[in-house]
C-alpha positions in Angstrom: 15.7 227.5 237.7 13.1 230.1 238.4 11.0 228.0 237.5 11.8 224.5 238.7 10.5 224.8 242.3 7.3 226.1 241.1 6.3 223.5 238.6 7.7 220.8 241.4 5.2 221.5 244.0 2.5 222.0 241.4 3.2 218.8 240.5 3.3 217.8 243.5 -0.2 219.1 244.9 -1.7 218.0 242.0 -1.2 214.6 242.5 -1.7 214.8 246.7 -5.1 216.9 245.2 -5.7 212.8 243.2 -4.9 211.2 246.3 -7.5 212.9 248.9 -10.6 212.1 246.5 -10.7 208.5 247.8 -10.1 209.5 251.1 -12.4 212.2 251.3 -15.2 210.2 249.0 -14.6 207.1 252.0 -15.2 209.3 254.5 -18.6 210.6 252.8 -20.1 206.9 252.0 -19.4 205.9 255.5 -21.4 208.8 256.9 -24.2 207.9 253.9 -24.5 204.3 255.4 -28.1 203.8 257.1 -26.7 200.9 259.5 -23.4 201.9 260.3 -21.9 200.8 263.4 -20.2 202.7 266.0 -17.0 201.9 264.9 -18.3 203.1 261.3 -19.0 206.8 263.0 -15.5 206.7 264.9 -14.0 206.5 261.3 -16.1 208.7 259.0 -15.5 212.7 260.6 -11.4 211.6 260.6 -11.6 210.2 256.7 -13.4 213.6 256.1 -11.8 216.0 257.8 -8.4 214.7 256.5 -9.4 214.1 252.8 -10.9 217.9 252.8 -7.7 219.4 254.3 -6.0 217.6 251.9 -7.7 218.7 248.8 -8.0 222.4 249.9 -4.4 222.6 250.5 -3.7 221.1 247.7 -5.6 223.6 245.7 -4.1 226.5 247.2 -0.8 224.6 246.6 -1.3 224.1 243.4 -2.9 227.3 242.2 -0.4 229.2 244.0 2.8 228.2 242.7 1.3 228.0 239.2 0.0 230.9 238.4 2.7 232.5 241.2 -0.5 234.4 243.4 1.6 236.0 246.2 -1.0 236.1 248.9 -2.4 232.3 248.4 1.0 230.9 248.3 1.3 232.5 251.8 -2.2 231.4 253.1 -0.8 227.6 251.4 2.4 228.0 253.7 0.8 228.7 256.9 -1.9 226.0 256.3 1.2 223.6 255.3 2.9 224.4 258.5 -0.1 224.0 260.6 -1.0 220.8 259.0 3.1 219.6 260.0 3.3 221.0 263.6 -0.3 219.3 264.1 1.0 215.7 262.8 4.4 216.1 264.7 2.5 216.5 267.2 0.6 213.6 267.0 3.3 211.0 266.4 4.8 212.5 269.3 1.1 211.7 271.6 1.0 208.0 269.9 4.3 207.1 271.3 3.6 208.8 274.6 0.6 207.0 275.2 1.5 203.6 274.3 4.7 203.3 276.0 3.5 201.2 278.2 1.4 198.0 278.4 1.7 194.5 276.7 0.3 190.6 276.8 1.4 188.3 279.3 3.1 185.1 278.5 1.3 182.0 280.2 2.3 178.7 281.0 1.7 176.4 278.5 -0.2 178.6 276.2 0.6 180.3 272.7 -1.3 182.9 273.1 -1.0 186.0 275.6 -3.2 187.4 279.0 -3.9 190.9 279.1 -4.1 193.1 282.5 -5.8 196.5 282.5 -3.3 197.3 285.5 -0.2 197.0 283.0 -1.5 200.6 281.7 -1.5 203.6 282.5 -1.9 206.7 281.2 -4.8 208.9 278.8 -4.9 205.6 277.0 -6.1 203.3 279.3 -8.5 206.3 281.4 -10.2 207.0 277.9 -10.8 202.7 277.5 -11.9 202.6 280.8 -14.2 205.6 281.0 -18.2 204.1 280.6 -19.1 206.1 277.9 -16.5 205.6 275.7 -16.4 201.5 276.6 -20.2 201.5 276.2 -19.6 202.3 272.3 -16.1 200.4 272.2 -17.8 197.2 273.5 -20.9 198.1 271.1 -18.2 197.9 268.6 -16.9 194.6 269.1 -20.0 192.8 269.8 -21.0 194.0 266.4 -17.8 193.2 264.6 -18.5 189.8 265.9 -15.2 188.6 266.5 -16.0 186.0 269.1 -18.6 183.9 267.2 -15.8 183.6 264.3 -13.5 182.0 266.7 -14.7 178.4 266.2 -13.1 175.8 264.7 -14.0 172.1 264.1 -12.1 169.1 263.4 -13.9 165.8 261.9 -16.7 167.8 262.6 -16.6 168.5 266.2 -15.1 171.4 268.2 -11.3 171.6 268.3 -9.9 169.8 272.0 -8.5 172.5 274.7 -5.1 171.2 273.7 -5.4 172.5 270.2 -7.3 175.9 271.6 -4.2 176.5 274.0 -1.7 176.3 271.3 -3.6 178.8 269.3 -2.1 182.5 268.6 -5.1 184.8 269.8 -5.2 188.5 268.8 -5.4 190.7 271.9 -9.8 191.2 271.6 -10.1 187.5 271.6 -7.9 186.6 274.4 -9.2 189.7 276.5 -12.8 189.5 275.7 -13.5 185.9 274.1 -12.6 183.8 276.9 -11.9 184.2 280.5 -8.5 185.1 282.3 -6.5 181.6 282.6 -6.2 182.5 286.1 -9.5 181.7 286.8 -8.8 178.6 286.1 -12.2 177.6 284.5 -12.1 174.4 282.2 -12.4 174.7 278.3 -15.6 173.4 276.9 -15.6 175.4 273.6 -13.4 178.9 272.1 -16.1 181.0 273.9 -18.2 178.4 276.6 -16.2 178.0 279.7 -17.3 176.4 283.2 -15.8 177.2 286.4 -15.8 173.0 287.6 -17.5 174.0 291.2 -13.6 175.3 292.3 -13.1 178.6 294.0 -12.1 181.5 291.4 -8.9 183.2 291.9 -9.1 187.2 292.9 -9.8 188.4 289.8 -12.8 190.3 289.5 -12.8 189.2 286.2 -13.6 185.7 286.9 -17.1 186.9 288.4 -18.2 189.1 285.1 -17.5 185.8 282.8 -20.7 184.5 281.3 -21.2 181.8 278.8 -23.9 184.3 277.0 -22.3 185.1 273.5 -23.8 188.5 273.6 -21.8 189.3 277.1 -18.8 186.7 277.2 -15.7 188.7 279.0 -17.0 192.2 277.2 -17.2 193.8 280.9 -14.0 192.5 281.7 -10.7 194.6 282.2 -8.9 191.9 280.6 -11.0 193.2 277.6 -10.3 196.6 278.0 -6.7 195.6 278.0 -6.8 193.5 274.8 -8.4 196.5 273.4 -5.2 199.2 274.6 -2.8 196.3 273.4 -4.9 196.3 269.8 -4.9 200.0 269.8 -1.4 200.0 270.3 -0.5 198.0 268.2 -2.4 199.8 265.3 -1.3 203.2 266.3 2.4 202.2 266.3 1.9 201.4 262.6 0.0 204.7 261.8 2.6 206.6 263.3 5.5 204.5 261.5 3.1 206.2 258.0 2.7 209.1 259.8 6.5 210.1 260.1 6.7 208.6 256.4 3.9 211.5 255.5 5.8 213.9 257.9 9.0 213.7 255.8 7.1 214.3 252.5 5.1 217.0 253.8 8.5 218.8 254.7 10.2 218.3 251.2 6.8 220.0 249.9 7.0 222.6 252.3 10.8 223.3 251.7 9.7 223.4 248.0 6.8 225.6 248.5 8.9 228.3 250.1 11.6 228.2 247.4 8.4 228.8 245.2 7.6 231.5 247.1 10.5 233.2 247.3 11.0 232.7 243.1 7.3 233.9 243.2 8.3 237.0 244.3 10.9 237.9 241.7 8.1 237.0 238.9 5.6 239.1 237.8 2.3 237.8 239.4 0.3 238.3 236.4 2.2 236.1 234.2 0.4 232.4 233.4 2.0 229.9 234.4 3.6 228.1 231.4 4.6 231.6 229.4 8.3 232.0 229.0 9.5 235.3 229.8 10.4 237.0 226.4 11.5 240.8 227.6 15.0 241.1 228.5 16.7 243.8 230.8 17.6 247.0 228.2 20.1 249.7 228.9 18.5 252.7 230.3 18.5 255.8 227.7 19.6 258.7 227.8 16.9 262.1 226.8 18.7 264.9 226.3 
């Protein structure tokens, strides 16, 4: 039973340890890659920074409860409980910043409107700032979501009819095609004319352009197709995240029960070496 705990999380680390090598190696060829786009560098410093504190934990993990070394088992606890508080943490900050904020149903339409003004929050003031959207709509133009929009039938574009029935993901209705309040008449997924009406208050309606390199990519409605993809995407992270959170826990729980059996061992001992000496009867010198 002394034992058990011990080889449990060695187990245990070693095979986390297998796991981070693809994760840190992803993070490595991304940063390797001599036309990477910007949404390439959002990803790379995350996949490496995670896949490293991984594998070093894992290490001190594994070393630790094998060959019982007193002082790294510590150092393996504290990073351990670090590395929980810190993802607790962020589950916690996912929620919070996406509570609020989702598509609009429209009238005769399958798909959904998005309005930067149904967010609010760190969220929607880190989307919004220039910087950050400069790179974000860098992102998407070079992702190229728009031009795959298109589809024909008998050879010719598909009618508005078949384009309003259509389930759009948040970045293509926000940032493919104009807000349906504008009330501008289909031509194509991504051309659009405004018929010679007036356009409705939405400032929207005036940064529209037919030019596939700008289409609605100014537009809030884009920025708000973008919180409603981002939220969408982080609510399944964090769903993984609290799956991680609960393993992490059992390891930790485990690690401490090692540490306390650690303690009782003699910290020379290999790991693997049965314990042969038994307790003798103290003798008596006259």
């Amino acid at each position: 039973m002394l034992r058990a705990s011990n080889g449990l999380i060695g187990f245990i680390n070693f095979v986390t340890f297998l796991l981070s090598i693809p994760i840190f190696g992803g993070g490595i060829w991304l940063s390797s890659r001599a036309t990477q786009t910007d949404c390439m560098r959002f990803l790379q410093w995350p996949l490496i920074v995670i896949g490293a504190s991984i594998l070093v934990i894992s290490l001190m993990g594994f070393a630790g409860s094998c060959y019982r070394i007193s002082w790294l088992l510590w150092l393996y606890l504290f990073a351990m409980f670090f590395v929980i508080a810190t993802l607790f943490a962020l589950v916690v900050f996912a929620y919070a910043v996406t509570a609020k904020g989702s598509g609009q149903p429209v009238l005769n339409r399958s798909y959904l409107d998005y309005s930067l003004s149904d967010y609010s929050g760190w969220l929607k003031d880190r989307v919004s700032d220039h910087y950050y959207w400069a790179k974000i709509s860098s992102c998407l133009r070079a992702a190229k979501s728009c031009r795959n929009m298109g589809r024909y039938v008998g050879g010719v574009p598909e009618s508005a009819d078949m384009f309003y029935l259509r389930h759009l993901s948040p970045t293509e209705s926000g940032c493919c095609k104009p807000p349906t309040s504008c009330e501008f008449i289909y031509v194509n997924e991504t051309v659009w004319t405004s018929g010679g009406g007036m356009l409705a208050g939405d400032p929207d309606c005036v940064r529209w352009s037919n030019d596939q390199d700008q289409l609605c990519y100014s537009c809030d409605s884009c920025k708000a197709g973008v919180l409603a993809n981002v939220k969408k995407n982080w609510r399944k992270v964090s769903v993984l995240n609290i799956v991680v959170l609960i393993v992490l826990v059992i390891v930790y729980v485990v690690g401490c029960a090692a540490f306390r059996n650690n303690r009782r061992l003699d910290n020379d001992e290999p790991c693997g070496v049965n314990r042969m000496t038994k307790s003798q009867p103290a003798r008596i010198h006259f």
